[in-house]
C-alpha positions in Angstrom: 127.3 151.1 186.6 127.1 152.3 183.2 124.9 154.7 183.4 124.1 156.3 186.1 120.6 155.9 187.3 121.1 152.2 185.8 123.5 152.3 183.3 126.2 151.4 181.4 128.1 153.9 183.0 131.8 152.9 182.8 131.8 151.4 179.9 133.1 154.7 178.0 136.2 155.0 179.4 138.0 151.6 178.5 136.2 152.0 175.1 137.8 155.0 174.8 141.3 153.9 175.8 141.3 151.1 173.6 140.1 153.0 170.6 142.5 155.3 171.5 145.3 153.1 171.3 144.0 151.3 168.2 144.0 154.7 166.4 147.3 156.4 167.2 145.5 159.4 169.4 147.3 160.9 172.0 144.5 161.9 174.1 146.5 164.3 176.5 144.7 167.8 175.9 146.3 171.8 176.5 145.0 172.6 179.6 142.0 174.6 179.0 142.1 178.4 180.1 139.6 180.1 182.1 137.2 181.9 179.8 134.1 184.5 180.3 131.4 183.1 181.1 129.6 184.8 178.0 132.2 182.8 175.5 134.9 180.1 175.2 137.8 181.1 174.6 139.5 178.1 172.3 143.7 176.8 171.5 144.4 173.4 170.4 144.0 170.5 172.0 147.1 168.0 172.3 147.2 165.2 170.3 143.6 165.6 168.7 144.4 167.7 165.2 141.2 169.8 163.9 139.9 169.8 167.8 140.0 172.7 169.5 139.5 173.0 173.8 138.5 175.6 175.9 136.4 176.4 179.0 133.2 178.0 180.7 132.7 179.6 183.8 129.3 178.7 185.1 128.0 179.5 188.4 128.5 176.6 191.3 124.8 177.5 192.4 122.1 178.6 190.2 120.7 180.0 193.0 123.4 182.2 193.7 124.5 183.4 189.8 126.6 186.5 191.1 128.6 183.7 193.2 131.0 181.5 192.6 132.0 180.1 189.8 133.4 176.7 188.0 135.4 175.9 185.2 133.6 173.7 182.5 136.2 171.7 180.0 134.5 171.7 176.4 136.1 170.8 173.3 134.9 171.0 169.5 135.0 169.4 166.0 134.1 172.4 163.2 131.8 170.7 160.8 133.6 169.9 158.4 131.4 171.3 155.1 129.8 174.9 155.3 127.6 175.9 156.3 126.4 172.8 158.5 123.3 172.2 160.2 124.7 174.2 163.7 125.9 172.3 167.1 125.7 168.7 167.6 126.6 168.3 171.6 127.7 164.6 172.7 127.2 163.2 175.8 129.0 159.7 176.6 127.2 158.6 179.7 128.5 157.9 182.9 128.1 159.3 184.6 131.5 160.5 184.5 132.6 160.1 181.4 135.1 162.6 180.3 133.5 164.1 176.8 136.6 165.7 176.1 138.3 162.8 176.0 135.8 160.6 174.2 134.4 163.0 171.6 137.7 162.6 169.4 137.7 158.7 169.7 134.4 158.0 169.0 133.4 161.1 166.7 134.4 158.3 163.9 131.3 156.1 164.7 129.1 158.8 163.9 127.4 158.3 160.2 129.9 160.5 157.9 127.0 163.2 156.8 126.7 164.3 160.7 130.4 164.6 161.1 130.4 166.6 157.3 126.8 169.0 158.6 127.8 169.7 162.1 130.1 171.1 164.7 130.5 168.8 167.1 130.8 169.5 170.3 131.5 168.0 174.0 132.4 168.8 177.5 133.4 167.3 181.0 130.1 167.5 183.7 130.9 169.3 186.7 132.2 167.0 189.1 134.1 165.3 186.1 136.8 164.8 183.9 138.9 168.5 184.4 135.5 170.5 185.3 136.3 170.3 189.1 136.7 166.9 189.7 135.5 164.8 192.7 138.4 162.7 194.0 137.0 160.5 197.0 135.1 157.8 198.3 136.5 154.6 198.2 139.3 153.6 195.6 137.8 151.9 192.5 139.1 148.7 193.7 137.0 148.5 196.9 134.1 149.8 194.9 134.6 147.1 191.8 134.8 144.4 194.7 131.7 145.3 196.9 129.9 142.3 197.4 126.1 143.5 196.9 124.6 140.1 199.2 125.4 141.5 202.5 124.9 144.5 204.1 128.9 145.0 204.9 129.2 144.8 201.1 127.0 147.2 200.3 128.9 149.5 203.6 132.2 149.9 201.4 130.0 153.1 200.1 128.7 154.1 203.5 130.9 156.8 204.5 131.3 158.3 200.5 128.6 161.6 200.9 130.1 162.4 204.0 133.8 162.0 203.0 133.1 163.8 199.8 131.2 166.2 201.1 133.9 167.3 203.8 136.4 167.1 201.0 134.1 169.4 198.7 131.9 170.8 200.9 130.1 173.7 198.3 130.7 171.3 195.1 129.2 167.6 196.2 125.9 169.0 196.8 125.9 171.0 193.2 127.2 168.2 190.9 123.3 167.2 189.7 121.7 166.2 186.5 119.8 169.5 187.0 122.9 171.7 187.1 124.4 169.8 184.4 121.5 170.5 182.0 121.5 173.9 183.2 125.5 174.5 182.1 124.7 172.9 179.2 122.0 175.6 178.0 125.3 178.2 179.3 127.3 176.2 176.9 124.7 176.5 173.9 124.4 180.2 174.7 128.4 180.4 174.8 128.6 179.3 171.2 125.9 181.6 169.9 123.6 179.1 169.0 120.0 179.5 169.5 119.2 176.1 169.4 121.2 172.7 168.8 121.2 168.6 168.6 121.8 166.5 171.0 123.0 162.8 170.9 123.1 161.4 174.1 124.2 158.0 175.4 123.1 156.3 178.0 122.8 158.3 181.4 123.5 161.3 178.2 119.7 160.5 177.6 118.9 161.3 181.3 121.0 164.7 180.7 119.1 164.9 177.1 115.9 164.2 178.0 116.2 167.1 180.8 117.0 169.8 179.3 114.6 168.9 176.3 112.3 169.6 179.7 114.0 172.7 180.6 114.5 174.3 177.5 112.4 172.4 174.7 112.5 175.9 172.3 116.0 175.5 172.6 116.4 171.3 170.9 116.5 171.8 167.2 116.8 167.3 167.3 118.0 164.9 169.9 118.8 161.2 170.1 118.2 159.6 173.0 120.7 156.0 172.8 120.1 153.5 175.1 117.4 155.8 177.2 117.4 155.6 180.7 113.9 155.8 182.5 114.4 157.8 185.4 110.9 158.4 186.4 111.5 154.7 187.5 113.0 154.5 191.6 116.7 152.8 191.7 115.1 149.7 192.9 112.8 149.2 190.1 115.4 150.3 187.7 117.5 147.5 189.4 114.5 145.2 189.0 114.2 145.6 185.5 117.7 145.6 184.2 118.1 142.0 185.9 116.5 139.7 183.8 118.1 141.7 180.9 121.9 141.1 181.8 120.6 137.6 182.7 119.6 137.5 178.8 122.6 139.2 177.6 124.2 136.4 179.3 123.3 133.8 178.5 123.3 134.9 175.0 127.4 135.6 174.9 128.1 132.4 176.4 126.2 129.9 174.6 127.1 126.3 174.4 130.5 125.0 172.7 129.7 122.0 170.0 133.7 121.4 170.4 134.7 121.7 173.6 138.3 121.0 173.3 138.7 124.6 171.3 137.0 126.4 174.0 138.2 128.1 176.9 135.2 127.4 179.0 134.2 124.3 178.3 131.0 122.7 176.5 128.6 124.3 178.9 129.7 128.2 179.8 127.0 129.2 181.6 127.9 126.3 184.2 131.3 127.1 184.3 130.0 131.0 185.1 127.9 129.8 187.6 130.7 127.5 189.2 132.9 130.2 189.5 129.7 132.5 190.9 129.3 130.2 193.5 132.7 130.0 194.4 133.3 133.1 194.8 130.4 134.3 196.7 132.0 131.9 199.5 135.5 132.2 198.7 137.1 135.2 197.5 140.6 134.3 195.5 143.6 135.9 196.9 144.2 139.2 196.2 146.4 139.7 192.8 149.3 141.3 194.6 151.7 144.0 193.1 149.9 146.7 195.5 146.6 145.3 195.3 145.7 143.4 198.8 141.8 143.3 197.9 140.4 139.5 197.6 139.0 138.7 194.3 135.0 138.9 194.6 131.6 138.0 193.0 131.4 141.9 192.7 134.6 141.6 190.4 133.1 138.7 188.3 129.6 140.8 188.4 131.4 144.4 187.3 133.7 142.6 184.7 130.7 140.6 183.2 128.4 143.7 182.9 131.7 145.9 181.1 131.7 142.5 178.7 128.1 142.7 177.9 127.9 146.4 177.1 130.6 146.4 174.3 131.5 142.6 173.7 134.4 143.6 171.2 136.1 146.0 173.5 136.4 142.8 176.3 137.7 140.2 174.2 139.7 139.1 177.2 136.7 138.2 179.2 136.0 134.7 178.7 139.9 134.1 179.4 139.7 136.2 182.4 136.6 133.6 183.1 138.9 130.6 182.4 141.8 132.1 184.9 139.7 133.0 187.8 138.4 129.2 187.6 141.5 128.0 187.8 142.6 130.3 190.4 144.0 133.2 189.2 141.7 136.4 189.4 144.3 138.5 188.7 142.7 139.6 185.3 139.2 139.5 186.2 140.4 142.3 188.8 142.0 143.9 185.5 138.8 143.9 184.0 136.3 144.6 186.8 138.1 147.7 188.0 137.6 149.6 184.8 134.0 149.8 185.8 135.3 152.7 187.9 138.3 154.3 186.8 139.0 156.5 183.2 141.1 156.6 180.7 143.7 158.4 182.5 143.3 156.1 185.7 141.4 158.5 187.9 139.0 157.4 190.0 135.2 157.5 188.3 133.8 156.3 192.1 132.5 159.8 193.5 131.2 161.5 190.7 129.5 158.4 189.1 127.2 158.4 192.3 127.3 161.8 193.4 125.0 162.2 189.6 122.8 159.0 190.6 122.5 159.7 194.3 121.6 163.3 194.0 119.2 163.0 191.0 117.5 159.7 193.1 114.5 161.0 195.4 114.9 157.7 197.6 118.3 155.9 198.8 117.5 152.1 200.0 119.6 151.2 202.8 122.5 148.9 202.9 120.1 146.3 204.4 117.3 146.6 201.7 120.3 146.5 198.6 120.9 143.2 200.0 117.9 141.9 200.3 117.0 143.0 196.5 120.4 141.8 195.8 119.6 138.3 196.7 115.9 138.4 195.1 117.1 139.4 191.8 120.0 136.9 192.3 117.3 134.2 192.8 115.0 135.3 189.7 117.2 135.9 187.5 120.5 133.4 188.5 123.1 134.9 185.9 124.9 138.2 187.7 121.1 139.5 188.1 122.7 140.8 191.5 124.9 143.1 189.5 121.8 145.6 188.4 122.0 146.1 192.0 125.5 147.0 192.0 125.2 149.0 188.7 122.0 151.2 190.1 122.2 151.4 193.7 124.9 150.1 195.8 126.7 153.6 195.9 123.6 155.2 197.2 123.8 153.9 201.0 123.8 156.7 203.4 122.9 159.5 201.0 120.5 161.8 201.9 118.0 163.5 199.2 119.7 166.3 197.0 117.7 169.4 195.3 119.1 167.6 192.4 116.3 165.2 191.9 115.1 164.6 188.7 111.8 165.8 188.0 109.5 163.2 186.6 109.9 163.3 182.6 106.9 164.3 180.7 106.0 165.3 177.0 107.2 168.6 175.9 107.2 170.8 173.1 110.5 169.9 172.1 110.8 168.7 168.9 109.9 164.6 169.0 113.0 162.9 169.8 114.7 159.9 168.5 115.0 157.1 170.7 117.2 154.2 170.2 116.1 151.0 172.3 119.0 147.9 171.7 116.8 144.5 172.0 120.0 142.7 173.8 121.3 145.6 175.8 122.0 144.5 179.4 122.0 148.1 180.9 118.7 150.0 180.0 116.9 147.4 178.9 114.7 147.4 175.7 111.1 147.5 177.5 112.6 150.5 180.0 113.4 152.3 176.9 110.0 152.0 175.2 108.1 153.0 178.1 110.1 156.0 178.8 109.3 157.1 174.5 106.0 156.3 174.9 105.9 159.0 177.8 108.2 161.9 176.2 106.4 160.9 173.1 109.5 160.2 171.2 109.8 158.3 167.9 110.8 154.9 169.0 113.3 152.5 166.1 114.5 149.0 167.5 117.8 148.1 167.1 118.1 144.2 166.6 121.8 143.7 168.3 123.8 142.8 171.3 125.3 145.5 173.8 124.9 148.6 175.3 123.8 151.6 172.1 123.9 151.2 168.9 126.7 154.0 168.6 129.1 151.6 170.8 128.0 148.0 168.9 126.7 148.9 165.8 127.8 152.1 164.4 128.5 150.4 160.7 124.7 148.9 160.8 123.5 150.3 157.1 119.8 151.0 158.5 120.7 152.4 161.5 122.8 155.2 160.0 120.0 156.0 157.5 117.6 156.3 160.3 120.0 159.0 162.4 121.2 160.7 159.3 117.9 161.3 157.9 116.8 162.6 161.4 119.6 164.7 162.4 120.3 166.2 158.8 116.8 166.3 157.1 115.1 166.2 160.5 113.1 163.5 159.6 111.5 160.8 161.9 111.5 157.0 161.3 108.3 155.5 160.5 106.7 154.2 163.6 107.9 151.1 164.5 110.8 151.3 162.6 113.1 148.2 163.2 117.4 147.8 161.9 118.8 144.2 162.4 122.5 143.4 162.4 
């Protein structure tokens, strides 16, 4: 899921973790203290020099203002020249993706005159991260290996609303896109800004593109990277993002013109579909040390989709490819159960589709995920199943939320920037565009593989003129406006 309403969703947190390690960060924060819902009060944060952390209380119902109350994580980068251009606020995606955690890893990708001109600023989503977590559902390994062909796949998430919602019965309900927007306009208010920027990745463009809805006096600029189109049902979000990891694909595994130096032979994609096959009728045996879950096709579909998103964070891949063939799934599970766990280990499985499930108007049965499973499995052949698992699987047995999404329209707002990826497997390129063309943002192309051009192609020379110019100088690309590699 990367995304949440069809998105790269988990992608973020083993980006994060290997950044993390590559740099030298310690990403254990101070605990935040409670703070006033009018301001945040801020102390260091662990490990992260010239970040500071802190929390908001925000009510747990809108409805109900005077009741109670949760605590939002945030955390902040001071600009680093005076006077800046005010508040940049980051979203990773997800959903679930813990912003304070991620913010100081992958601040660096940002073009070097936003990081100079702005403070930036992130926080955890209620339901995330330290902002009241949800901590059921099935364990990330159950969920990484639900087969999406069969109706008992699809079950493993049958019991998850109810389970969460007896374990958290005022919070599951509350922990929407809508709230979310909403605490973010408390956050913007809590640093006295009267308007800021907002760079969104992701399911962040589904958060972004809300409150742009909500509050369009209050967007001074907003980038919208790797949009999701949520006015699209989960199916047809499914439906659309098939063909693309299908592309993606067969793009990263192209044939070998020397076989003996590679892992998977002269023809990839037919050792991929090989071990598809295989797999769909015979799990391998589980990789032991605690874990007593068979290897799956949802392990090899999970794992393939985290590959596609950010190639150079899943080097190991095509290895893990090579063991599983030969037996050993051991590191594909490795792999495929990041899709649903963070940085820290903790379980992504709840909150991922408590956002998606709530926000969704319609929940297609176990029965009807299969049956799409094995439609896009047969029109597009290559881990087209796994839109299904990376849109809808979670969704089984959920009933409607107030939460929905309202369908996204023009506003006011100033025109956002919308980056579409041409090879990104999880909100595919022609999703993107239609969703611009209907908030009438300002559309520019990115020519690459993967998931965002933030994640894949920060260094891209064009594409960091085209955000600097719009976030500092406010200005829009020309239309059409297209960067290659």
């Amino acid at each position: 899921m990367l995304g949440g309403h069809g998105h790269a969703r988990h992608a973020l947190a083993p980006v994060a973790a290997v950044a993390a390690a590559l740099l030298g960060i310690s990403l254990a924060m101070v605990p935040p203290a409670a703070g006033a819902a009018t301001s945040i009060p801020w102390g260091p944060c662990a490990g992260a020099p010239g970040y500071l952390c802190g929390s908001l209380q925000v009510p747990l119902n809108y409805a109900h203002r005077s009741g109670p109350t949760i605590a939002l994580s945030v955390i902040e980068h001071p600009a680093t020249e005076a006077p800046g251009d005010g508040v940049l606020l980051f979203n990773p995606g997800g959903p679930g993706e813990s912003g304070v955690i991620d913010l100081p890893v992958l601040a660096s990708l940002f073009p070097s005159a936003v990081r100079d001109d702005f403070t930036l600023v992130s926080f955890d989503e209620r339901g995330t991260g330290t902002s009241s977590p949800l901590r059921c559902g099935p364990s990330p390994t159950a969920a990484a290996s639900a087969v999406p062909f069969s109706a008992s796949g699809v079950n493993v998430f049958a019991r998850l609303p109810t389970d969460c919602a007896a374990k958290y019965p005022g919070l599951l309900s509350g922990v929407t896109t809508l709230n979310a927007a909403k605490d973010m306009d408390r956050i913007r208010a809590a640093l006295g800004a009267s308007q800021i920027s907002y760079y969104g990745l992701s399911y962040g463009t589904v958060l972004g593109a809300l409150y742009a809805q909500l509050f369009p006096g209050r967007v001074r600029a907003m980038v919208l990277d790797g949009a999701v189109d949520t006015n699209l049902s989960l199916s047809r979000q499914a439906t659309e993002e098939a063909p693309a990891i299908d592309a993606a694909l067969r793009s990263a595994l192209p044939p070998c013109a020397a076989p003996a130096s590679c892992p998977l032979g002269a023809r990839p994609l037919a050792t991929y579909s090989a071990l598809e096959s295989r797999l769909l009728l015979h799990p391998l045996p589980a990789p032991g040390g605690g874990d007593t879950t068979p290897v799956t096709v949802g392990d090899l579909f999970n794992a393939t989709l985290l590959y596609l998103s950010v190639p150079a964070f899943f080097g190991g891949y095509p290895a893990a490819l090579e063991a599983a063939a030969a037996g050993n799934g051991a590191p594909l599970r490795a792999l495929s159960v990041q899709f649903y766990e963070d940085v820290g280990g903790a379980s992504l499985v709840a909150p991922e589709w408590a956002y998606a499930c709530n926000d969704a108007t319609a929940h297609p049965s176990a029965r009807a995920s299969a049956l799409l499973a094995r439609r896009l499995s047969a029109s597009s052949p290559l881990a087209g199943a796994a839109a299904v698992s990376n849109n809808l699987i979670g969704c089984v047995g959920w009933r409607p939320g107030s939460g929905t999404v309202p369908t996204l329209v023009r506003t006011s707002a100033p025109t956002p920037l919308v980056i579409a990826t041409t090879g990104d497997p999880n909100t595919p390129y022609t999703g993107v565009a239609q969703l611009s063309a209907v908030i009438g943002g300002r559309l520019v192309t990115n020519v690459a593989a993967g998931h965002t051009w933030l994640l894949n192609d920060s260094t891209n020379a064009c594409m960091e003129g085209v955000v600097t110019s719009y976030l500092v100088d406010r200005a829009p690309p020309q239309a059409g406006e297209r960067c290659s590699s």
